[in-house]
N, CA, C and O atoms as a GROMACS GRO file, in nm:
protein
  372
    1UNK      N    1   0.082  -0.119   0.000
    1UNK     CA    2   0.000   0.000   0.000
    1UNK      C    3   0.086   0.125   0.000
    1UNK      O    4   0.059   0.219  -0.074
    2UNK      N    5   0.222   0.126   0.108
    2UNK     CA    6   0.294   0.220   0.088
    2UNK      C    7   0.344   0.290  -0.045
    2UNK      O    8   0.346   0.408  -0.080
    3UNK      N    9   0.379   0.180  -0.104
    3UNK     CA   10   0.468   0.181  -0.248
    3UNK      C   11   0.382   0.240  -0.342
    3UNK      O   12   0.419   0.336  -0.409
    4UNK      N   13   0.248   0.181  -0.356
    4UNK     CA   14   0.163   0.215  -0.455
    4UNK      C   15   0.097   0.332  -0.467
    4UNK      O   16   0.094   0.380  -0.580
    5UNK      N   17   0.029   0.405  -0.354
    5UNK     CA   18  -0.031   0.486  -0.328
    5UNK      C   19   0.048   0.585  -0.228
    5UNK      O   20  -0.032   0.679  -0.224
    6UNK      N   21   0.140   0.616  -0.159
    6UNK     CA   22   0.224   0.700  -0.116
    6UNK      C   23   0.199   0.697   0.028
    6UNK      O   24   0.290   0.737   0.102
    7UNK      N   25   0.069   0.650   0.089
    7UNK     CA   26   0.032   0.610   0.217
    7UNK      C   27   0.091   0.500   0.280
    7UNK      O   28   0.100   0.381   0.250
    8UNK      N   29   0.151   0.603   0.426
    8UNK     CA   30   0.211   0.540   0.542
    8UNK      C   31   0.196   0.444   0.598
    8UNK      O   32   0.076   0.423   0.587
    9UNK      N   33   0.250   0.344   0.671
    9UNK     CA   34   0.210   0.230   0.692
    9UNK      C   35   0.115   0.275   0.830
    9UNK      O   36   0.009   0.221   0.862
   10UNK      N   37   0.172   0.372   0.892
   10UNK     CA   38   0.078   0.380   1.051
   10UNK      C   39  -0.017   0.448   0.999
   10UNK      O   40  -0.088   0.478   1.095
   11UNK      N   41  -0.077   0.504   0.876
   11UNK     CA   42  -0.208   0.544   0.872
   11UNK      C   43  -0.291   0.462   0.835
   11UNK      O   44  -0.400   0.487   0.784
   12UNK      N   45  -0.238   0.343   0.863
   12UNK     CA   46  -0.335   0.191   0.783
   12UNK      C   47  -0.355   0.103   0.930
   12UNK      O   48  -0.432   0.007   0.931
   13UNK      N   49  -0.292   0.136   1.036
   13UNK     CA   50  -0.347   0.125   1.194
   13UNK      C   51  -0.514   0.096   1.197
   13UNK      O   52  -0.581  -0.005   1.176
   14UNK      N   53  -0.550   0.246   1.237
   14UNK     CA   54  -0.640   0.227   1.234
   14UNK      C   55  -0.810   0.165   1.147
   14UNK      O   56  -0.919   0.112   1.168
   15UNK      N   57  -0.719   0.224   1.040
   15UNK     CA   58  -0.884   0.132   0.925
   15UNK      C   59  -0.856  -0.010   0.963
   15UNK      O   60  -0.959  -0.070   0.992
   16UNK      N   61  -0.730  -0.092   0.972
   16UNK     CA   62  -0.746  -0.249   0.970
   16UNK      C   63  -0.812  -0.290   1.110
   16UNK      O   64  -0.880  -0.391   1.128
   17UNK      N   65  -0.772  -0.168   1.230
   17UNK     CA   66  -0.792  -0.216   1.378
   17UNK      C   67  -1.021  -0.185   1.384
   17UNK      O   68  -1.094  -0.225   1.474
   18UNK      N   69  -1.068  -0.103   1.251
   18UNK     CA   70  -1.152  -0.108   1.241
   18UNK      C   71  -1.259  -0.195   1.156
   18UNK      O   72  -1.374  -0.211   1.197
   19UNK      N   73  -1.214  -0.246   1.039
   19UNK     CA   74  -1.271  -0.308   0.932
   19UNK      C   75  -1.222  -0.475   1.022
   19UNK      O   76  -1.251  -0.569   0.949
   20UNK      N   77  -1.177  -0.507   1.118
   20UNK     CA   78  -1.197  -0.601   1.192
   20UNK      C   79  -1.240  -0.631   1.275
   20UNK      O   80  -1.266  -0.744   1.315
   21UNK      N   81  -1.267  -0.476   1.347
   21UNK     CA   82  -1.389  -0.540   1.435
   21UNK      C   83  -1.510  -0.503   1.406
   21UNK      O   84  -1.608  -0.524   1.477
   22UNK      N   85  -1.510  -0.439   1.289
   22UNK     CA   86  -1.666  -0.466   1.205
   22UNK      C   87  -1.694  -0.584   1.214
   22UNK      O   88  -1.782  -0.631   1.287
   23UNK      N   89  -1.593  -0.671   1.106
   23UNK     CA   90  -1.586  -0.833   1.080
   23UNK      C   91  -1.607  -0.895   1.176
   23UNK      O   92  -1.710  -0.961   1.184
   24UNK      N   93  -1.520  -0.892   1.273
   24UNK     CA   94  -1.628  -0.987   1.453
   24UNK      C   95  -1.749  -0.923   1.507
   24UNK      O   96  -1.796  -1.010   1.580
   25UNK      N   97  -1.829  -0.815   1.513
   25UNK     CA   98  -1.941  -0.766   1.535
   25UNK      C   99  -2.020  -0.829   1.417
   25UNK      O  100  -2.137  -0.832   1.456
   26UNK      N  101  -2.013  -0.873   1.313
   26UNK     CA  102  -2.147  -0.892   1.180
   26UNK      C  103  -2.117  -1.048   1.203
   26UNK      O  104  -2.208  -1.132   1.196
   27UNK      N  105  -1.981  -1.082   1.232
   27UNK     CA  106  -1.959  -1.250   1.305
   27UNK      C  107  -2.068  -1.316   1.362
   27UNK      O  108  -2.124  -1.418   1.321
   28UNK      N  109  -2.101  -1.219   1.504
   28UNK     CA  110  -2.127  -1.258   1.587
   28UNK      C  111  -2.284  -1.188   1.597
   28UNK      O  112  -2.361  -1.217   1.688
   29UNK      N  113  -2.312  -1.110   1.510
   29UNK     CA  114  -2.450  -1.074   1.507
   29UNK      C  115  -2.510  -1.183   1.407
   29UNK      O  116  -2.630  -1.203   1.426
   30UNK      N  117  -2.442  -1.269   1.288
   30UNK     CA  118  -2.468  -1.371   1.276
   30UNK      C  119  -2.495  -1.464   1.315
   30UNK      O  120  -2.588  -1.528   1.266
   31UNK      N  121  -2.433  -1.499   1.402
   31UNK     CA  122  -2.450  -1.614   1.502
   31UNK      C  123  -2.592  -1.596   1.565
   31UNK      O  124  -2.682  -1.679   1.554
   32UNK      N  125  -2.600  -1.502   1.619
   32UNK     CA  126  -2.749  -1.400   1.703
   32UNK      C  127  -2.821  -1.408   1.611
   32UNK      O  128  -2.934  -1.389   1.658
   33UNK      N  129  -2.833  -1.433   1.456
   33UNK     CA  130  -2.955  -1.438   1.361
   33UNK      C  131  -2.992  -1.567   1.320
   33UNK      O  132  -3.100  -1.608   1.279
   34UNK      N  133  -2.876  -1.629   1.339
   34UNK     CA  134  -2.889  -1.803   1.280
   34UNK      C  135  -2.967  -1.850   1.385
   34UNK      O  136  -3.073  -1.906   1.360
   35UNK      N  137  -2.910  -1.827   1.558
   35UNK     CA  138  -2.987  -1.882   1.623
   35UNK      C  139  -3.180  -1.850   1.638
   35UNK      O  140  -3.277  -1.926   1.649
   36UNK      N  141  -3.161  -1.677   1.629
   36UNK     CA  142  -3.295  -1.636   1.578
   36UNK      C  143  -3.420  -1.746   1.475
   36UNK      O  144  -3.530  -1.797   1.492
   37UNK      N  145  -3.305  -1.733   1.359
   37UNK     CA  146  -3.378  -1.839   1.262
   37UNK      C  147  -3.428  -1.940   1.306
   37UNK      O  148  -3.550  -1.940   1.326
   38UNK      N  149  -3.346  -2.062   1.336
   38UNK     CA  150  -3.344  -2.146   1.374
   38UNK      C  151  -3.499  -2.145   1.473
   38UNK      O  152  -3.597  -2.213   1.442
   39UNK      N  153  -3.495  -2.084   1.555
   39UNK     CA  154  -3.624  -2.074   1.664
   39UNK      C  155  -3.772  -2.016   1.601
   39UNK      O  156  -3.882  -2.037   1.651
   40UNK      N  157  -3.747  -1.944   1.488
   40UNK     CA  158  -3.835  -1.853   1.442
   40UNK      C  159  -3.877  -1.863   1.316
   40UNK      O  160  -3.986  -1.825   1.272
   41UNK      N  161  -3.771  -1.926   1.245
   41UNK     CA  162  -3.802  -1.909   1.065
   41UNK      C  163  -3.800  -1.712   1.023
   41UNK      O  164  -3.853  -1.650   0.931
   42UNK      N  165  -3.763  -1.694   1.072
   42UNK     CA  166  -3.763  -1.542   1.034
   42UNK      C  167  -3.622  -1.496   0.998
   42UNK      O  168  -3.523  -1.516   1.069
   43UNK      N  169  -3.624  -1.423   0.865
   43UNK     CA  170  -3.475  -1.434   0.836
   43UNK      C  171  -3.449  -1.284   0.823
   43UNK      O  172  -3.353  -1.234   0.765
   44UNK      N  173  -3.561  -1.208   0.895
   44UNK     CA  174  -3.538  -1.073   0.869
   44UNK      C  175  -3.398  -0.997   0.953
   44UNK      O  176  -3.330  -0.903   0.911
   45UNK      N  177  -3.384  -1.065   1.070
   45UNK     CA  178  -3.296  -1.045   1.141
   45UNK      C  179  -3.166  -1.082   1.063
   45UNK      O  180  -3.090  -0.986   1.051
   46UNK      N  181  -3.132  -1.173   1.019
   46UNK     CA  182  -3.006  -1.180   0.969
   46UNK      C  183  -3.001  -1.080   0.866
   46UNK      O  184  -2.917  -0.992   0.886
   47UNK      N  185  -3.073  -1.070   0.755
   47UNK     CA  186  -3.102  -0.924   0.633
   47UNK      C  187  -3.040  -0.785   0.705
   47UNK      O  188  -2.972  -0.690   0.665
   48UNK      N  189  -3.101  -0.826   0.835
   48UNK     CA  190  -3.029  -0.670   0.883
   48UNK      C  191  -2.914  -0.667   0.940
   48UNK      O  192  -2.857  -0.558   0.945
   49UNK      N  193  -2.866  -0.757   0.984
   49UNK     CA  194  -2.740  -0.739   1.043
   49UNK      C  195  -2.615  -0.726   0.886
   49UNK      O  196  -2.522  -0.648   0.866
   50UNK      N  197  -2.671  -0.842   0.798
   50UNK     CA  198  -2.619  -0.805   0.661
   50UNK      C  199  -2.597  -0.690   0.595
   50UNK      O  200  -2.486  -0.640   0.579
   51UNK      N  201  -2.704  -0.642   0.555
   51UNK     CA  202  -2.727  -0.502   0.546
   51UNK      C  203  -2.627  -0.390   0.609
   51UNK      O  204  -2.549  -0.313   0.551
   52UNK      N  205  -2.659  -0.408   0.765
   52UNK     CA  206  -2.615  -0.350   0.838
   52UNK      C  207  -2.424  -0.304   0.790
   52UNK      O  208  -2.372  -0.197   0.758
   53UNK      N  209  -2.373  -0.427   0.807
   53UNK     CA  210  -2.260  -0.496   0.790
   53UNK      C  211  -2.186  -0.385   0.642
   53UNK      O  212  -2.090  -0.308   0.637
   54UNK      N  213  -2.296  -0.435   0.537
   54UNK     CA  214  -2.230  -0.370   0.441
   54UNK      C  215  -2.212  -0.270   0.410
   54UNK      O  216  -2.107  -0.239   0.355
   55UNK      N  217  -2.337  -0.159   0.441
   55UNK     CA  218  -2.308  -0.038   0.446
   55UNK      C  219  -2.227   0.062   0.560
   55UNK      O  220  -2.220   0.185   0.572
   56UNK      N  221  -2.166  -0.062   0.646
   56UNK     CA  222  -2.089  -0.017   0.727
   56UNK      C  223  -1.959   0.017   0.649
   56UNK      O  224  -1.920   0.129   0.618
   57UNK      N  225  -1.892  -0.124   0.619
   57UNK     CA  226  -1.813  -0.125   0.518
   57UNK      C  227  -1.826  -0.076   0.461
   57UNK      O  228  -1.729  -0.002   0.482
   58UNK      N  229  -1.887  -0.020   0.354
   58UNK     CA  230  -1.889   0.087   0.259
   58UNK      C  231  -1.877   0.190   0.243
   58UNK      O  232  -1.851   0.247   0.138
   59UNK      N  233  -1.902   0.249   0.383
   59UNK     CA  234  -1.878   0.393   0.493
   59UNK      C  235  -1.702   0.412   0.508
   59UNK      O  236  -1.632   0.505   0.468
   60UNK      N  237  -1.666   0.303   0.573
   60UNK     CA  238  -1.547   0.267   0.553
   60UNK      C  239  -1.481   0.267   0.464
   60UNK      O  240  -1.380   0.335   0.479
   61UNK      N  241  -1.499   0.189   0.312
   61UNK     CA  242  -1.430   0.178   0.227
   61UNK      C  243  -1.402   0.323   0.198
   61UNK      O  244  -1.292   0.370   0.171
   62UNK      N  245  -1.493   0.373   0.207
   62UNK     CA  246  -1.535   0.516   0.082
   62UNK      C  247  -1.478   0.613   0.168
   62UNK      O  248  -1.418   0.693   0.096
   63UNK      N  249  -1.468   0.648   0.298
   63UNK     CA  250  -1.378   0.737   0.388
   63UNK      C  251  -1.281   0.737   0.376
   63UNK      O  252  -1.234   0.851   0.379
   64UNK      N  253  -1.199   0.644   0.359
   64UNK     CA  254  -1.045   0.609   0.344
   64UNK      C  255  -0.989   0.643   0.219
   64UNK      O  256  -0.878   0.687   0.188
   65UNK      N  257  -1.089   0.613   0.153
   65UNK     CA  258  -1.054   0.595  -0.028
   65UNK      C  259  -1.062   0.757  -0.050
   65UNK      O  260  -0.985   0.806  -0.133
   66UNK      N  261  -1.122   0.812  -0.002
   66UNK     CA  262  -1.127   0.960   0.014
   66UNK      C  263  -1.007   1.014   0.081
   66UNK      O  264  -0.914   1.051   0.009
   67UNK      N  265  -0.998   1.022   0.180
   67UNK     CA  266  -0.846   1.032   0.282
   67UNK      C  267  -0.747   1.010   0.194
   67UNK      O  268  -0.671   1.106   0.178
   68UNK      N  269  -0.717   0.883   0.113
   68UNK     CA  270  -0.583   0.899   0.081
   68UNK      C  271  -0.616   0.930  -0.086
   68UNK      O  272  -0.521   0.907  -0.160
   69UNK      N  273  -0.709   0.967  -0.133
   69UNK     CA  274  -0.759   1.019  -0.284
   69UNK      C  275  -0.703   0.880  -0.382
   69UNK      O  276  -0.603   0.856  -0.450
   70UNK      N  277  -0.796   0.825  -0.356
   70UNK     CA  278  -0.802   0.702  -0.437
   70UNK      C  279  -0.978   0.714  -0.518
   70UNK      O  280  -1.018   0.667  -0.624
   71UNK      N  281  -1.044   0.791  -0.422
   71UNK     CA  282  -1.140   0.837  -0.512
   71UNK      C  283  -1.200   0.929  -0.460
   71UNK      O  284  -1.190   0.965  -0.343
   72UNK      N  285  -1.290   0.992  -0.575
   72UNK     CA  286  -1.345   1.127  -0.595
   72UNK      C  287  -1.484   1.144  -0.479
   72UNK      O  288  -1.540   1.056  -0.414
   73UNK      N  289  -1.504   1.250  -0.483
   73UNK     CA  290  -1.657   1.303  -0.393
   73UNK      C  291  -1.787   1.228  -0.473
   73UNK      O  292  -1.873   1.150  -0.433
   74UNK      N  293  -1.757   1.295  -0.614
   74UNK     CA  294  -1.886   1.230  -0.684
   74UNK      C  295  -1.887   1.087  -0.654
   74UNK      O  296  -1.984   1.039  -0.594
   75UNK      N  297  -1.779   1.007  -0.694
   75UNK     CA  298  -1.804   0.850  -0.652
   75UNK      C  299  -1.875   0.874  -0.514
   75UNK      O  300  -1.998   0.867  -0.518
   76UNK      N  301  -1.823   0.897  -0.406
   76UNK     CA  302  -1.890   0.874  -0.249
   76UNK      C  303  -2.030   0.918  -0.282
   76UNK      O  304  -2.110   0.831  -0.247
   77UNK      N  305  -2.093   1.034  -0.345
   77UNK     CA  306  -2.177   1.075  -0.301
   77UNK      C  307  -2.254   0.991  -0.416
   77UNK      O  308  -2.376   1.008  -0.421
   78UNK      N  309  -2.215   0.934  -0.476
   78UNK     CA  310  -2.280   0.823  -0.585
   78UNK      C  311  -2.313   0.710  -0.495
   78UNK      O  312  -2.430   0.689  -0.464
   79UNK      N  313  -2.229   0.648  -0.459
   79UNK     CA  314  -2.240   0.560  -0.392
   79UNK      C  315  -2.306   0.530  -0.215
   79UNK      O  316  -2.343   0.425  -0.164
   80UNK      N  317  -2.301   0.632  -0.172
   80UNK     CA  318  -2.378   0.654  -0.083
   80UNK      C  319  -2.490   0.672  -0.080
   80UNK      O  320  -2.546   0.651   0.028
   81UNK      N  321  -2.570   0.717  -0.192
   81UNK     CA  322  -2.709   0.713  -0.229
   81UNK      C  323  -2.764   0.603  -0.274
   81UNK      O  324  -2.877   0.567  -0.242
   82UNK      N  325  -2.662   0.521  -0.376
   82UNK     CA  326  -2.699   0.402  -0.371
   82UNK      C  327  -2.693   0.256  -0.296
   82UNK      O  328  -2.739   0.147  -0.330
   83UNK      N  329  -2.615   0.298  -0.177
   83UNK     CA  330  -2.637   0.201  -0.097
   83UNK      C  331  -2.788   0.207   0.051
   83UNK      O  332  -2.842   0.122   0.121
   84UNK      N  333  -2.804   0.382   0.031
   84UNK     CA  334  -2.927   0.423   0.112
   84UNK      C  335  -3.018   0.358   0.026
   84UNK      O  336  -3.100   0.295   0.092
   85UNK      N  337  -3.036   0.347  -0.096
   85UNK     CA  338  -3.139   0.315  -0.176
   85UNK      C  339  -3.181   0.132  -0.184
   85UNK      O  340  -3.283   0.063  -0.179
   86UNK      N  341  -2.989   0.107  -0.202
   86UNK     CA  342  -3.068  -0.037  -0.190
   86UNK      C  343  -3.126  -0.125  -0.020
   86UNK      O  344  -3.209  -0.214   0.001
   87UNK      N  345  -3.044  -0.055   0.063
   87UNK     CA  346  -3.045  -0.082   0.168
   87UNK      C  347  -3.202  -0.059   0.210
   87UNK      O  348  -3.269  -0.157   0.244
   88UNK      N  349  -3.256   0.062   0.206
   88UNK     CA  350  -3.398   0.105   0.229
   88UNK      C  351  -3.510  -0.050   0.129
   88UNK      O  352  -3.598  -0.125   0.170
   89UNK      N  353  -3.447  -0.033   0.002
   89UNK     CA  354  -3.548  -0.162  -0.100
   89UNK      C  355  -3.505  -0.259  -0.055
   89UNK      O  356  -3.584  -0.342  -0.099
   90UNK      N  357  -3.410  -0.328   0.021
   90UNK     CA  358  -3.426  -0.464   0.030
   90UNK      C  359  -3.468  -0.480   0.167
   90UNK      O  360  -3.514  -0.591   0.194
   91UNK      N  361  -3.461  -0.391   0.261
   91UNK     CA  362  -3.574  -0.436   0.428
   91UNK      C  363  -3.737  -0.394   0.375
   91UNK      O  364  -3.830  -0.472   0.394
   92UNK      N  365  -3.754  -0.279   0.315
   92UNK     CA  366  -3.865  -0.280   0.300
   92UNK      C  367  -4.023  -0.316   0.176
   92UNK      O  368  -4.132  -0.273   0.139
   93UNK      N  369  -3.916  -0.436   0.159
   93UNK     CA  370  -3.977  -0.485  -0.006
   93UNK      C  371  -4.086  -0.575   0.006
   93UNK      O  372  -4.141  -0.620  -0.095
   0.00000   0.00000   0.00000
């Protein structure tokens, strides 16, 4: 990452110490939906923690990618509308 993009290795600290414990929070809110299922047949709970999950990440991706100008405003603000959009159509469909 250093080499390629001109970004420091300690400014990559924190996004990895974060985009991992995203990854064990959507882990383990999985776990909390499977067992849900399992008792309920209801799979709405897992949809959201999914959901949840990705547009977290995506918050993420797109902050960083901004920070070190790997991409533009229009992309974020592209993409941020379209993840409000699909996120909103697929819980409430």
């Amino acid at each position: 990452m250093h080499l390629a993009t001109d970004v420091a290795y300690y400014s990559l600290i924190l996004p990895v110490i974060l985009i991992v414990s995203l990854k064990i929070t959507a882990f383990g809110g999985m776990y909390w939906a499977r067992n849900r299922f399992a008792r309920s047949r209801d799979f709405r709970p897992g949809l959201l923690v999914m959901v949840s999950y990705l547009v977290a990440l995506a918050i993420l991706v797109l902050h960083y990618g901004m920070k070190w100008r790997l991409t533009t405003v229009s992309l974020f603000a592209f993409a941020s509308v379209t993840v409000a959009y699909l996120t909103l159509r697929s819980i409430y469909r």
